[in-house]
N, C-alpha and C positions, 0 to 999 in steps of 0.2 A: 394356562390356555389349553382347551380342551383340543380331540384332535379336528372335531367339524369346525372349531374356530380356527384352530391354523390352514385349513383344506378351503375356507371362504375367505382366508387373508390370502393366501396362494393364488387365488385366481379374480381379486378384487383390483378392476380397473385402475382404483386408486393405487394400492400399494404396486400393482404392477410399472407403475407413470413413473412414482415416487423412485420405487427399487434404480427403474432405468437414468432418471435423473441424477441419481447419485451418483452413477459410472461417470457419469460425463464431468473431464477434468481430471479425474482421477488415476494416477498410475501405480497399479500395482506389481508392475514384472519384477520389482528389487527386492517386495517382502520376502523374508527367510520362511517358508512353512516349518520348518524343525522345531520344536518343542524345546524350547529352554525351562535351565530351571526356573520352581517361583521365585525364589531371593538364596542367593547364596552367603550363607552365613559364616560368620567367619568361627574359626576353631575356637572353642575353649571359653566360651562367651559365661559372663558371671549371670548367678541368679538371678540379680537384679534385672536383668534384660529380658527375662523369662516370667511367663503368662504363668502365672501360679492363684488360681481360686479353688480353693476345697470344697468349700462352702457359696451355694447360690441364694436367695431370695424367688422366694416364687412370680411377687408382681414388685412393679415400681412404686413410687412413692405416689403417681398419676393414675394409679389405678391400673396399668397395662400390665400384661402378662412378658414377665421377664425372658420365658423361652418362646421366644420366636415363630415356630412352627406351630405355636396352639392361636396364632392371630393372626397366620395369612389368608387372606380372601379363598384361594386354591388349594388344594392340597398339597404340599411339597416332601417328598423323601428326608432322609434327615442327613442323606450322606451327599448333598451334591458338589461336582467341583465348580468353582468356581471364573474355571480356564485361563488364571492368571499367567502373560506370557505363551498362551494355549498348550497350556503343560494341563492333561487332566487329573494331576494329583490331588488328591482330598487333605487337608489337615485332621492329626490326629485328637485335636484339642477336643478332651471331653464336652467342654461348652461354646460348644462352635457356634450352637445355635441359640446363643444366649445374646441377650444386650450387653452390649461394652461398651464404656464410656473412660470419659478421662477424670481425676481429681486433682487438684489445685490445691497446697497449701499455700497462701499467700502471705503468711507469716515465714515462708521462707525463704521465696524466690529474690536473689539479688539483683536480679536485672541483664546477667551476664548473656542473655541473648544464646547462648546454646543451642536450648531447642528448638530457635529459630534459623538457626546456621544449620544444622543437623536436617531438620525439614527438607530445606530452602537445597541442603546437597544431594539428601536422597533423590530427589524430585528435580533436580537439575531444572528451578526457575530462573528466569533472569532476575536483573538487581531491581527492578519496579516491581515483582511481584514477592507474597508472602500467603502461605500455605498457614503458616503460625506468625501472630504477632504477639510482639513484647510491647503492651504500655503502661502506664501510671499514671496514678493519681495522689494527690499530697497535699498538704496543712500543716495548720497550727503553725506557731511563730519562732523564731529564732530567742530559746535554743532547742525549744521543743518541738524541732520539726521533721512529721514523720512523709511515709514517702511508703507509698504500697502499690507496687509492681503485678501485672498482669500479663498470665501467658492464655491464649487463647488460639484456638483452630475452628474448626466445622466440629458442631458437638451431636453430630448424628441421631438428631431427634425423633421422640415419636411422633412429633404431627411436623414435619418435613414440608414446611410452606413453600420451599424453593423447588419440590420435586412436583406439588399439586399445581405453582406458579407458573414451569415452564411449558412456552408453547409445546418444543421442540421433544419432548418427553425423553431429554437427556439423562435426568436421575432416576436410578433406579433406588427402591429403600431393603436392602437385602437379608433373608432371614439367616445368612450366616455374618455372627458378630452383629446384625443390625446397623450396615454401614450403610452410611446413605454413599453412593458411588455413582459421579457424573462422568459423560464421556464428553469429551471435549469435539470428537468429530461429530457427532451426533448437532452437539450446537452451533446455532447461525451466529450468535454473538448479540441478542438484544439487548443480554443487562438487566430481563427481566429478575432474576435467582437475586441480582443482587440489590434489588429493591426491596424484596418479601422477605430476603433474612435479615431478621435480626442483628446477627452478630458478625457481618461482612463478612462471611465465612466463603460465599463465590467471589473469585478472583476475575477479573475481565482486564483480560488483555489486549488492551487497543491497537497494538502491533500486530497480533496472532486474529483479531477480531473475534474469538472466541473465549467462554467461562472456562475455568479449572476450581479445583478445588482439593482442602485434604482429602485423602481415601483411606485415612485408618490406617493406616502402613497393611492393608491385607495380607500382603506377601510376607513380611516377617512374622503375623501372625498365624498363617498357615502354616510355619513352621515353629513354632512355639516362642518366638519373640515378640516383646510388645513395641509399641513404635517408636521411631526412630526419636522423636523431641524428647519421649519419656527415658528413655536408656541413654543419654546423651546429658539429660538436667545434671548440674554440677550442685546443686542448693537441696537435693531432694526433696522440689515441690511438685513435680508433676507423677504420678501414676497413673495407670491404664487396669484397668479389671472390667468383670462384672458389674453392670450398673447396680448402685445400691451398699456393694461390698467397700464398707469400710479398709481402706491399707494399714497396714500395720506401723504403728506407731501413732496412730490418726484417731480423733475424738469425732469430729464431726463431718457431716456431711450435710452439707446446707447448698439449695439451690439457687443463692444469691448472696453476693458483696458488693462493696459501693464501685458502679462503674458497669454495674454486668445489665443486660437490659432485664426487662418483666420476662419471669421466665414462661409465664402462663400462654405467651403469642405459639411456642412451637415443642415444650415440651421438653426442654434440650437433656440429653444426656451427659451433664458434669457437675460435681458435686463440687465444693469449696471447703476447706476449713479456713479461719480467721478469726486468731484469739486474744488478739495482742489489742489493746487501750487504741481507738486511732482517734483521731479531734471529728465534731462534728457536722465539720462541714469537709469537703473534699474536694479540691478545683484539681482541674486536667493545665496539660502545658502544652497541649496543644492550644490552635484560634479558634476552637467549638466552641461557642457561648455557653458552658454549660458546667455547674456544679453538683455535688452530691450533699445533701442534705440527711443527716440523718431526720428519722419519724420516732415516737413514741415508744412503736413496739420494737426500734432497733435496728430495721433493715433502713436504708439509704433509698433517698427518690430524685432522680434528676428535676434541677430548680435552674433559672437563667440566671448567669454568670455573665453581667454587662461588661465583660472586659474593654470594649469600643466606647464606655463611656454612652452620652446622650445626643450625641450628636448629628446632626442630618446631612444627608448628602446625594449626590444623583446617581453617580456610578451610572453613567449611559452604558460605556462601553462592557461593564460587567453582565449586561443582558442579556446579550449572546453564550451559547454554554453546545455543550455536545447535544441536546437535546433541541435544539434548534429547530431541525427538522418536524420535531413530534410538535413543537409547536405551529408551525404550519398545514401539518397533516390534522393534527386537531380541527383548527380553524377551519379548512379548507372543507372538512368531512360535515361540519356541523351546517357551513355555509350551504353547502350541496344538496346535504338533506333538506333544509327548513326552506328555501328556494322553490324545490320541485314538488312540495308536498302542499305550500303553498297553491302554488304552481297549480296542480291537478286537483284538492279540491275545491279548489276556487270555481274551476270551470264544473267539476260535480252539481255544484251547490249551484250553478248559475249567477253569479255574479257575474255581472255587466262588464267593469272593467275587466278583469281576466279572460273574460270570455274574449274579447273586444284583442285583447293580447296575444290567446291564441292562435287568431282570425288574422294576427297581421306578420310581416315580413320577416319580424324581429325575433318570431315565436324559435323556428328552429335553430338560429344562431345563440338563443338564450339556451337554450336545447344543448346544444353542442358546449354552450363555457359550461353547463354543471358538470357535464362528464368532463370535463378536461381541466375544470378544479377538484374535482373527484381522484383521476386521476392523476394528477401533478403529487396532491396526497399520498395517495396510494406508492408512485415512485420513491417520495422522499423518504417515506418510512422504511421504504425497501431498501434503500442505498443507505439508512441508518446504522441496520445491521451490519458487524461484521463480516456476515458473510451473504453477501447479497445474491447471487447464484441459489442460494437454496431457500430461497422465502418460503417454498411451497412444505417445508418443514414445520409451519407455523403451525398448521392444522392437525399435529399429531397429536394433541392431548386434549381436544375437546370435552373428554369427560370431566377434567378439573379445571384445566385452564383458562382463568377470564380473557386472556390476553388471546387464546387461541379463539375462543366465541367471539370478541371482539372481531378478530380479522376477518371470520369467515361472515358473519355478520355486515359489515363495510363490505367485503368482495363482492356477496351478495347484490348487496343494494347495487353497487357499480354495474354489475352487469343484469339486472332488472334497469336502472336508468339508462345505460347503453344499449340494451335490448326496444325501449320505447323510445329512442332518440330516432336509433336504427330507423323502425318501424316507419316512423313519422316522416325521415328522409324520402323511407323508398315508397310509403303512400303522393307525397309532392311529388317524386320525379314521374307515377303514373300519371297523375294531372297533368305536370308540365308537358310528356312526351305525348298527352290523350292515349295513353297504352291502355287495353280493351284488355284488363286480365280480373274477369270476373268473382273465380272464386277469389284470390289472393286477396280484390278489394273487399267482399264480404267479410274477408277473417281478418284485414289488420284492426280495425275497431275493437273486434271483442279480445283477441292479442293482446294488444294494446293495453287495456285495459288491465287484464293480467299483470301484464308486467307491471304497469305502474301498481296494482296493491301488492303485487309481491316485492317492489324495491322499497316501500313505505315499509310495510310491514320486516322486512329483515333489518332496513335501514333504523327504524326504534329498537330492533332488539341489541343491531350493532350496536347503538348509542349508548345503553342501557350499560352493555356490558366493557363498554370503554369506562363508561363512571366506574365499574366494578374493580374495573384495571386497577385504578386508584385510591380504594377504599382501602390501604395496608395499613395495620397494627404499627410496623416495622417504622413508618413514615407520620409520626402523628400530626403533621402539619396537612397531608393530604386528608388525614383520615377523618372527612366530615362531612356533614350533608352539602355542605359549601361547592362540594364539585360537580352535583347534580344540578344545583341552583346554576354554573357558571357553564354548563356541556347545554343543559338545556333550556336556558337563557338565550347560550348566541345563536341554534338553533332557530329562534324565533328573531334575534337582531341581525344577526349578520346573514341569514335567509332573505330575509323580508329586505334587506339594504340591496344585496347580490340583487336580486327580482326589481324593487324602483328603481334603482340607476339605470335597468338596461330596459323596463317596462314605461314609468313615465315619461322622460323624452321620444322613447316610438309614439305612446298615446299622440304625446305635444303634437308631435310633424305629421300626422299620417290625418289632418282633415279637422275640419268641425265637431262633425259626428263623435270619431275619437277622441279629439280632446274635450270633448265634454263628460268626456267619461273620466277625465285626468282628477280630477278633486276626488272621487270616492275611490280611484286606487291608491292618491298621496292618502287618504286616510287610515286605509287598511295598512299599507307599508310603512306608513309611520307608527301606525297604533300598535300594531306588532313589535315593532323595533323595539318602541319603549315600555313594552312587556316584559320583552324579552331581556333590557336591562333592567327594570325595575326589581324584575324575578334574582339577577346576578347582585343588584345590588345587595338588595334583602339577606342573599345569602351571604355576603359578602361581611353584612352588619353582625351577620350570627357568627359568624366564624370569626371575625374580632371582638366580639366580646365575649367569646368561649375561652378565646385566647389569651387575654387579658386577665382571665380567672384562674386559669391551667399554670400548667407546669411544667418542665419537662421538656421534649425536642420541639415539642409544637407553639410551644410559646416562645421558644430560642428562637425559631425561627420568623415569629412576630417579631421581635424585636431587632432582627435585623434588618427586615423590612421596614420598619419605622425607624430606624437610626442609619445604615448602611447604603440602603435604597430609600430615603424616608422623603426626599423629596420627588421622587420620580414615584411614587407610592401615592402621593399625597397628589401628583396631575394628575395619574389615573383616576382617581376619586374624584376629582374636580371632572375632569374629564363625562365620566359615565353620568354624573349627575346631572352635570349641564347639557350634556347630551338628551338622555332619558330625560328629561324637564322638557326640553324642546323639542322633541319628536312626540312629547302627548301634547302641547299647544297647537302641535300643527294641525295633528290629530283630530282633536277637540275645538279649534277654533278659526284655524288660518288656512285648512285643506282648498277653501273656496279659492284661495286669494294668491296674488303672484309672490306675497310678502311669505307664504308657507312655503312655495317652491324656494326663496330665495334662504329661507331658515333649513329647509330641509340639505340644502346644497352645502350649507357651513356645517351640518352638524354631522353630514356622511363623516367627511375625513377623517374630525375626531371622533367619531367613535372608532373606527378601523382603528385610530394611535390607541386608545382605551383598551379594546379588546387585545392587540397585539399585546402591550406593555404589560396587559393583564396575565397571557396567558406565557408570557416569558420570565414574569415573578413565581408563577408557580412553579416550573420547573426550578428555576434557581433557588428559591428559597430555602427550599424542603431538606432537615435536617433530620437524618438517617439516628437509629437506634443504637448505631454502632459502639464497638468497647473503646476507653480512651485511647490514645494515640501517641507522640512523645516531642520532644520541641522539637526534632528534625522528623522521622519517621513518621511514619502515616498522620502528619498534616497539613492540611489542606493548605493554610497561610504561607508554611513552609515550602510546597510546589509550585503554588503562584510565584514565590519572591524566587527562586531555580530557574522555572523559566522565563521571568522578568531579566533577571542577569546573565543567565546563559549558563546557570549552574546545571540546569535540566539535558545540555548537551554531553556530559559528562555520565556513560552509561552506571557510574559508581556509584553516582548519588542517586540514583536510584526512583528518579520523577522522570515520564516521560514527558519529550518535550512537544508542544502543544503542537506544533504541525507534523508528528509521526502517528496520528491516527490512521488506523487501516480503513 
């Protein structure tokens, strides 16, 4: 950062809010200012513990330049400290400013969990969390059955999708050792990090409401040790060097084995050897639906493992999930939008009934539920976070952040729709009171106006970039046109539904006149509706038979939908059809008639149960990229059945239990 750019952050309203914001709540009379050391190492410590490369490589195998300081955006010195403990000592390590990664021989790791114990104490986490996991993968049949073990952390990648993901601009990607390093105060607690990585490497602690994650061991490597899981391995599979540098005793360095995700999403820095015969297919023990198949050319590709068999079932109560919220903030955001935008250019464009809707009683109370489904929204997502006091942290990474474009985009729109609600209040109450304030009434019109294209207009970019939210590699069951088709689908259905229930019975009651206008608004509000599923459908059709083709997490996650949730899967589809079916008959043939009000009025509800049930499978369904897992440890089957029996109150085992979210 240059020095005019720190001298215009210094005196920029925002950072100045943000800076004072952050005080509040916060006590700091207890911090120690005294400089400790970085890591105090203990006497006499063996080579093995010690950062030994003689030898670098210029670039990675990615094409990237291995020293660090020749690819930062700024110019950076080559000695800076990095104020670990606010001690400003520098490490001596010749290649401080090099890439360093980890290497895996998995021909030798026995599973003995060390460097997950070692991690897990350096790092003083509790028993749910893990910096480094141990899992496996295994085949073949008794007696030839093998069984290949996995140690994994945060592999400090070049393209660091959870540092460009977060709102909160917690990760830093740093040119000494190339350590991706997050600050936990820094973050609100979305959970975004741990969507967009690949390889679970952000830790989210629902107790703490904030991410963590590896850091490299920095501090033992500013003093020439390498970290703590690699000096701790009892099987001598894990080393630490220069990215690229082969260890000694080691043939290969291969950026993939069966279990590990595509390494191509983020780049990651850790090589593998694995030379040993293994069978060609490879199921996990954990409940992930999910096998390794070997391919042609040798490398392994996750395939669906129907471990559930074929069978169908409702699973109501499974619908509910931490995401809960974002399902109603979704809903609520797209209802709000497609409503008011309706809404306003209807009366643009002069059409009769809107215009007619404007004109009547209902207009400003219709006014007042978008903002206050907007904002119901806008709360819940807030109270999402773990750390809800600091939402306005959202906005710090705009330059990458979809998630941060998203909020400010919605905020937007909110306050352009509350702005023209505002407006429209305080024009009635001049009428009502006959208040004689001339200019004020010349300018709310053209205001007015303003506002509504500027909350349209932000509110499609928010929309846009909430699709974007969900477009992850990381997540291949999101990652498809399918979420544009279902964001701006309900935009048009659940718009146009919000707008008739509260516009056609005003029409009904308020006269002749008015209700003669009532056919050509049920027309519009239905014809939209069933656009606006038709469009979800459609994409809906594309995304299951992409899926049915596919491989891998995104079609695991089909098949849990059709087997796990398969009948509650199968009402939503009945549901949207019959819905959509009958909101274009009304449409097209019964708008005239009492028989389309009375079709119109059955098919509201269900569509509300449609879109809901819709938009609570997609949170639940989606099944992460992640490494495998173990029959107790990191899985998911295994933390349900915990806190089903009350094994999850037992801080040892290591599953939080479901009502100690922050």
């Amino acid at each position: 950062m240059t020095g005019l750019q720190k001298t215009l952050r210094k005196y920029n309203p925002w950072f100045i809010a943000r800076n004072y914001l952050d005080t509040l709540g916060t006590d700091n009379s207890d911090l120690d200012p005294t400089p400790r050391p970085i890591f105090d190492a203990r006497s006499g410590e063996r080579d093995y513990a010690k950062l030994n490369d003689p030898v670098v490589f210029d670039e990675n195998r990615y094409g990237t330049k291995i020293d660090l300081l020749n690819i930062t955006e700024a110019p950076l010195t080559e000695n800076r400290s990095l104020e670990i403990n606010g001690n400003p000592a520098i490490g001596e390590n010749p290649n401080r400013n090099k890439q360093h990664g980890f290497h895996f021989t998995a021909d030798n790791c026995i599973g003995c969990h060390a460097c997950e114990a070692a991690c897990s104490e350096k790092n003083d986490l509790p028993a749910h969390l893990s910096f480094r996991s141990v899992g496996y993968v295994e085949g073949g049949s008794y007696p030839d059955y093998k069984r290949m073990n996995i140690s994994m952390a945060c592999n400090h990648c070049d393209n660091p999708v959870c540092m460009k993901g977060c709102p909160t601009k917690a990760y830093t990607k740093h040119a000494e050792y190339g350590a991706v390093l997050q600050d936990p105060e820094t973050c609100f607690g979305c959970g975004y990090c741990t969507w967009v990585c690949p390889y679970n490497a952000p830790q989210l602690d629902p107790m703490e409401g904030k991410v963590s994650k590896c850091n490299m061991c920095v501090d033992r490597l500013e003093v020439g040790l390498k970290p703590a899981s690699e000096s701790a391995c009892l099987g001598n599979e894990l080393n630490f060097g220069v990215a690229e540098n082969t260890p000694e005793n080691r043939e290969q360095v291969k950026t993939s084995i069966p279990g590990f995700p595509d390494p191509t999403i983020t780049n990651p820095n850790i090589r593998f050897q694995q030379t040993k015969t293994i069978p060609e297919e490879m199921a996990r023990t954990d409940t992930m639906p999910i096998k390794y198949h070997k391919q042609d050319d040798g490398t392994f590709r996750s395939v669906v493992d129907e471990k559930e068999g074929k069978a169908i079932s409702w699973n109501l109560a499974r619908l509910s999930s931490r995401e809960n919220p974002l399902v109603i903030f979704t809903l609520f955001t797209q209802a709000s939008m497609g409503a008011f935008i309706l809404l306003f250019l209807g009366n643009l464009l002069g059409i009769e009934s809107l215009v007619a809707v404007k004109n009547s009683v209902a207009y400003i109370p219709l006014l007042i539920l978008l903002v206050a489904l907007q904002a119901v929204g806008l709360i819940l997502s807030t109270m999402h976070l773990g750390k809800p006091m600091r939402f306005y942290r959202g906005f710090n990474n705009l330059r990458y952040s979809p998630v941060s474009r998203e909020a400010l985009g919605v905020a937007l729109f909110f306050g352009g729709l509350a702005a023209f609600t505002g407006l429209e209040v305080l024009n009635f109450g001049l009428e009502y009171f006959a208040l004689s304030l001339p200019v004020v009434s010349d300018l709310i019109p053209t205001v007015q106006t303003g506002a509504a294209y500027f909350a349209i207009t932000t509110g499609l970019i928010g929309l846009y970039w909430m699709v974007r939210s969900y477009r992850i590699p990381a997540r291949p069951f999101w990652d498809h046109k399918q979420v544009f088709t279902s964001f701006f689908g309900t935009l048009f259905s659940l718009g146009s539904l919000v707008l008739g229930l509260v516009a056609v019975p005003t029409l009904a009651l308020s006269g002749a006149e008015s209700a003669a206008l009532v056919p050509q608004l049920l027309q519009i509000t239905a014809g939209l509706a069933a656009l606006g599923l038709i469009a979800e459908g459609l994409g809906l059709l594309s995304h299951a038979k992409y899926l049915n083709t596919e491989s891998g997490e995104g079609a695991a996650a089909h098949y849990v939908q059709q087997t796990t949730f398969g009948k509650t899967y199968i009402l939503r589809n009945v549901l949207m059809a019959a819905t959509g079916l009958l909101m274009a008959i009304v449409a097209i043939a019964l708008s005239e008639t009492t028989l389309g009000l009375v079709v119109a009025a059955i098919a509201a509800p269900a569509m509300i149960v449609s879109l809901l049930i819709g938009r609570a499978l997609f949170y639940i369904l989606v099944i992460p990229t992640t490494m495998p897992g173990a029959f107790f440890w990191k899985n998911k089957g295994f933390e349900e059945h915990a806190r089903d029996v009350g094994l999850a109150d037992m801080p040892q085992v290591g599953v939080v239990p479901a009502c100690h979210h922050h």
